[in-house]
C-alpha positions as CSV (number, residue, x, y, z in Angstrom):
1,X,-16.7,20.9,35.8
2,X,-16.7,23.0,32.9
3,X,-12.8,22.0,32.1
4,X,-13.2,17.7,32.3
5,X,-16.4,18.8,30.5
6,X,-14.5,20.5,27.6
7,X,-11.6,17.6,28.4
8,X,-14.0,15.2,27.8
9,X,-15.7,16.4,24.5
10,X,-11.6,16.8,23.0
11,X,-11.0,13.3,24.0
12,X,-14.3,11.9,22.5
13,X,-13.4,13.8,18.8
14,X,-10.2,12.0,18.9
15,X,-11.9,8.8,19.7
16,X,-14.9,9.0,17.6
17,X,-14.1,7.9,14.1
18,X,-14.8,11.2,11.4
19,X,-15.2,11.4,7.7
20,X,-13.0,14.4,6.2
21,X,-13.7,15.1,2.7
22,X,-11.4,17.7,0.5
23,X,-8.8,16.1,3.0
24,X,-5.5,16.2,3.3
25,X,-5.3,19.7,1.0
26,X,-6.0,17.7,-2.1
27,X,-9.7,17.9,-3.1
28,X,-10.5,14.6,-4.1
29,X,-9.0,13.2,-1.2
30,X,-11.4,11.7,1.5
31,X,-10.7,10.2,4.7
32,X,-12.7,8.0,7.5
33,X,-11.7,7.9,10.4
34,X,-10.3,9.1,14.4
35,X,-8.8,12.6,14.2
36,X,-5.0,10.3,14.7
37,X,-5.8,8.0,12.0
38,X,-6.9,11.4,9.9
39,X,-3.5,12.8,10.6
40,X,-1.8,9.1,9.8
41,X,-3.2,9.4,6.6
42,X,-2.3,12.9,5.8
43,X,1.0,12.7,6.9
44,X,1.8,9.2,4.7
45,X,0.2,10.8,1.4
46,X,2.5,13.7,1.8
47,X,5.7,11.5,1.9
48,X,4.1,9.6,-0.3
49,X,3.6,12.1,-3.2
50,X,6.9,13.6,-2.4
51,X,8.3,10.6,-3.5
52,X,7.1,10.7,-6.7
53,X,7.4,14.1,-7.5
54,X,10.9,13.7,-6.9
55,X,11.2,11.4,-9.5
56,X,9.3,13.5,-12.0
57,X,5.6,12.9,-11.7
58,X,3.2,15.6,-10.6
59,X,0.4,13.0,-8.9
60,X,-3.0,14.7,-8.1
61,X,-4.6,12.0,-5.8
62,X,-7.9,10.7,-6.0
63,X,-8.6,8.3,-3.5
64,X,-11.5,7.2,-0.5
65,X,-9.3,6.2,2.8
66,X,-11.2,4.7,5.2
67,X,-9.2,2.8,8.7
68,X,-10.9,0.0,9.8
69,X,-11.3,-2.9,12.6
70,X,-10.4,-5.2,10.1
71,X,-10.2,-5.4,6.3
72,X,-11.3,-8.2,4.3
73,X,-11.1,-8.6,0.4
74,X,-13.3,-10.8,-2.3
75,X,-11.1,-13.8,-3.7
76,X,-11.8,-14.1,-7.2
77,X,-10.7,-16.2,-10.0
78,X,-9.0,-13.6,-12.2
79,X,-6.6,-10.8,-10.9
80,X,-8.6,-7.6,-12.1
81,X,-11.0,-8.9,-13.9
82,X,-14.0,-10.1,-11.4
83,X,-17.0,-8.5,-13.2
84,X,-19.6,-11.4,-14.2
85,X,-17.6,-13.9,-11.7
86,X,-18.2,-15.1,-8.2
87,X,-16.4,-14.6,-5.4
88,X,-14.6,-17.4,-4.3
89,X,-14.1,-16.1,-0.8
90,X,-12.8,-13.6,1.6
91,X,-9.5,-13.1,2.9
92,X,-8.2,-10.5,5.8
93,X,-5.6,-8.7,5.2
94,X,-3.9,-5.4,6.9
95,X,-4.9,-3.0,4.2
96,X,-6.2,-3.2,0.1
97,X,-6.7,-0.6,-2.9
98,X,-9.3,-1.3,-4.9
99,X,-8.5,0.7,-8.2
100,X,-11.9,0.6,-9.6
101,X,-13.8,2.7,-6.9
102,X,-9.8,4.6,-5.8
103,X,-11.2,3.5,-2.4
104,X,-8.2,2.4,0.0
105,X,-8.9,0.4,3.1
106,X,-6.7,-0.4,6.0
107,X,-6.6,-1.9,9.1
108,X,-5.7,0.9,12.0
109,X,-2.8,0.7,14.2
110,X,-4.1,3.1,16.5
111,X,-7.3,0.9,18.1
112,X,-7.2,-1.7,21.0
113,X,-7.1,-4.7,18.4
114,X,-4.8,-8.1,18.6
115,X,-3.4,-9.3,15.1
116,X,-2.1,-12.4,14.7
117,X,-0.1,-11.4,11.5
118,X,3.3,-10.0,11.9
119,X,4.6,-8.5,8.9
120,X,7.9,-9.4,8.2
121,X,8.1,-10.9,11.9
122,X,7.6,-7.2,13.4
123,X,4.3,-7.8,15.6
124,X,1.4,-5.6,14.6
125,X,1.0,-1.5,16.2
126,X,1.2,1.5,14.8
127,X,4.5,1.3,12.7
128,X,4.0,-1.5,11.1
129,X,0.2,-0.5,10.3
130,X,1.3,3.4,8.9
131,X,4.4,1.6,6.8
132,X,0.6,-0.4,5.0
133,X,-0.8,2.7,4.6
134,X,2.2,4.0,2.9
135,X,2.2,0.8,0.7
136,X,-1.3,1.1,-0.2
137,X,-1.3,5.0,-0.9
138,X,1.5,4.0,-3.3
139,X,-0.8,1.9,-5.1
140,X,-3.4,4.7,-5.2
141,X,-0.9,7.2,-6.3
142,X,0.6,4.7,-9.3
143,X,-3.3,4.2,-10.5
144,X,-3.7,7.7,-11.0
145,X,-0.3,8.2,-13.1
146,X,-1.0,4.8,-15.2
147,X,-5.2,6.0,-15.9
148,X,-6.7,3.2,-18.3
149,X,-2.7,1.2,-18.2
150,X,-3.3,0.5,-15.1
151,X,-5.0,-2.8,-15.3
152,X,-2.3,-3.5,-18.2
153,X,0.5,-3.8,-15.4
154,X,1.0,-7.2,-14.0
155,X,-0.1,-7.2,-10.5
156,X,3.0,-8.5,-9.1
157,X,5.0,-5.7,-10.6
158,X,2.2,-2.9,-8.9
159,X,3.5,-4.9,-5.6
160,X,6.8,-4.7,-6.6
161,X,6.7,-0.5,-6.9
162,X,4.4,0.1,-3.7
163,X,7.1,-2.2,-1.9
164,X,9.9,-0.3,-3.3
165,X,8.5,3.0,-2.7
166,X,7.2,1.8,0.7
167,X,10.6,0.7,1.8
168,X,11.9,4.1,0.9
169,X,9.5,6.2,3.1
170,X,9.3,3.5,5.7
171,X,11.1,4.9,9.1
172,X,14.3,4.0,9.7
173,X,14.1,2.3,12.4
174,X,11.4,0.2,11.3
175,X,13.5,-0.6,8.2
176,X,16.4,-1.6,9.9
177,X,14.2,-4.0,12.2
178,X,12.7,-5.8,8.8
179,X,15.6,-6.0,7.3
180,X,17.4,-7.6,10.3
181,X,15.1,-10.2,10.1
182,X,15.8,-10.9,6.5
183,X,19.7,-11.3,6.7
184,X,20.0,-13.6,3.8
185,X,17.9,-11.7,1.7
186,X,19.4,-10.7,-1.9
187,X,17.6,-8.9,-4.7
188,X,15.9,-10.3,-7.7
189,X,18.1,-12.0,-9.9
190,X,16.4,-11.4,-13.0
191,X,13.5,-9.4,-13.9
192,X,11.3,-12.0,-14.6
193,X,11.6,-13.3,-11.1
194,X,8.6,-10.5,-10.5
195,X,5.9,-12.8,-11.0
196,X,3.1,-14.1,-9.6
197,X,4.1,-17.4,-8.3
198,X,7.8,-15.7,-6.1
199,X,4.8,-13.7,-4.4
200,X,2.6,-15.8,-3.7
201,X,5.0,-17.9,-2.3
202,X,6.5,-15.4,0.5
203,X,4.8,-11.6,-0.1
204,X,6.6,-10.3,3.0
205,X,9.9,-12.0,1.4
206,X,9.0,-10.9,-2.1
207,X,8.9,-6.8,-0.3
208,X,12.0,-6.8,0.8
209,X,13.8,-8.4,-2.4
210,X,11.9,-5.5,-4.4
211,X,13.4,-2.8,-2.4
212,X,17.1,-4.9,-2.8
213,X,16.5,-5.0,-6.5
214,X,15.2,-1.3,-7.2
215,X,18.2,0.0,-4.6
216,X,20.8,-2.4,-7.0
217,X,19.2,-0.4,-10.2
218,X,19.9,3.2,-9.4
219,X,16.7,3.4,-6.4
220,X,13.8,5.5,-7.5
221,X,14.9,6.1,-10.5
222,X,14.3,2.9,-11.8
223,X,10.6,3.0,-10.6
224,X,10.4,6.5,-12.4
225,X,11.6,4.0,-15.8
226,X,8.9,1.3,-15.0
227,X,6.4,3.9,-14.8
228,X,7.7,5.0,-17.9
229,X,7.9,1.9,-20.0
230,X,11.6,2.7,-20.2
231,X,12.5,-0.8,-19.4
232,X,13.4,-3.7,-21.4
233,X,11.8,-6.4,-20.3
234,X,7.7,-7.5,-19.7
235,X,5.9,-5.5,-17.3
236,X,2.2,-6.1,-18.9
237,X,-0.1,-8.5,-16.8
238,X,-0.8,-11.9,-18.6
239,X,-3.1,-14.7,-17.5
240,X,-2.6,-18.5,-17.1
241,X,-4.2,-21.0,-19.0
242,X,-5.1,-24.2,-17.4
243,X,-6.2,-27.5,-19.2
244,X,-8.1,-30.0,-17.0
């Protein structure tokens, strides 16, 4: 009795979803969650910050992760700019950073849960779900190195460097499955084919030419350039203007 009680109480911490805080190794690192999902999360930032530091940063995180059920995010009219507005909805989606609080949220690939939403055609479990986490801690890592730039990026070029850098952790075999479903895929052909509109048109589609484009300019080491401002073309963020 005293072994399936002991059995018992193991399984249960697994289950049970936990907060660790100074997480991870890194002290300003939190995360919410089961013990697995704990682990995910610990194991992605580490491939995650290797990736950067082997391009020449030195990234001390600073971020909330929290796994959830579900994640939903306020619509708003402007891109980072909602103070004084009203939201204009709420969208799910697998995961979000918001930048603002450094709290990341993402939907966990290791709960009982049925997902419509098949990223890149690869049905939803726990690959597909860690590669998000990988995307999003990239996000979290790339708001610590920009600071107060941050916000002065244009948002589809922070999508275009978490895809790039996602696609470069993201297992192999998982690669090769999204790629495979993307055979007439071809990178950007210019620069300013990183905008909002390509996108919002196909995100999933708009990954996987990211990674094309970033692997046909010398990999990584053209992120480590856009990071840099060592580019020469427009990465700042800029804002339509509509006339009724």
């Amino acid at each position: 009795m005293r072994r399936l009680a002991l059995a018992a109480a193991v399984l249960i911490c697994i289950a049970v979803p936990q907060r660790a805080l100074a997480a991870c190794g890194h002290e300003s690192v939190s995360v919410s969650g089961t013990a697995e999902e704990i682990a995910d999360a610990c194991r992605a930032l580490d491939e995650v910050l290797s990736y950067f530091r082997k391009i020449g940063f030195q990234p001390d995180p600073n971020v909330s992760i929290a796994f959830w059920d579900q994640v939903e995010i306020d619509m708003f009219p402007q891109t980072y700019k909602p103070a004084g507005k009203e939201s204009v909805g709420k969208s799910q989606v697998s995961g979000s950073y918001d930048f603002r609080r450094r709290e990341l949220q993402v939907t966990s690939g290791r709960r009982q849960i049925r997902r419509d939403r098949s990223p890149w055609g690869i049905e939803w479990g726990q690959p597909i779900a860690y590669s998000i986490l990988q995307h999003e801690l990239a996000h979290a890592i790339v708001a610590g190195l920009l600071g107060s730039e941050y916000q002065k990026f244009a948002k589809a070029w922070h999508e275009f460097i978490a895809y790039s850098v996602q696609f470069a952790v993201m297992d192999p075999e998982l690669k090769s499955k999204v790629l495979a479903n993307y055979p007439d895929a071809k990178p950007f052909q210019f620069p300013e084919s990183v905008n909002p509109v390509v996108y919002a048109a196909d995100p999933d589609e708009f990954g996987v030419s990211a990674y094309l484009f970033t692997e046909a300019n010398h990999g990584p080491g053209f992120i480590r350039r856009i990071l840099a401002r060592e580019v020469p073309f427009s990465i700042r963020e800029f804002e339509f203007l509509w006339v009724d």
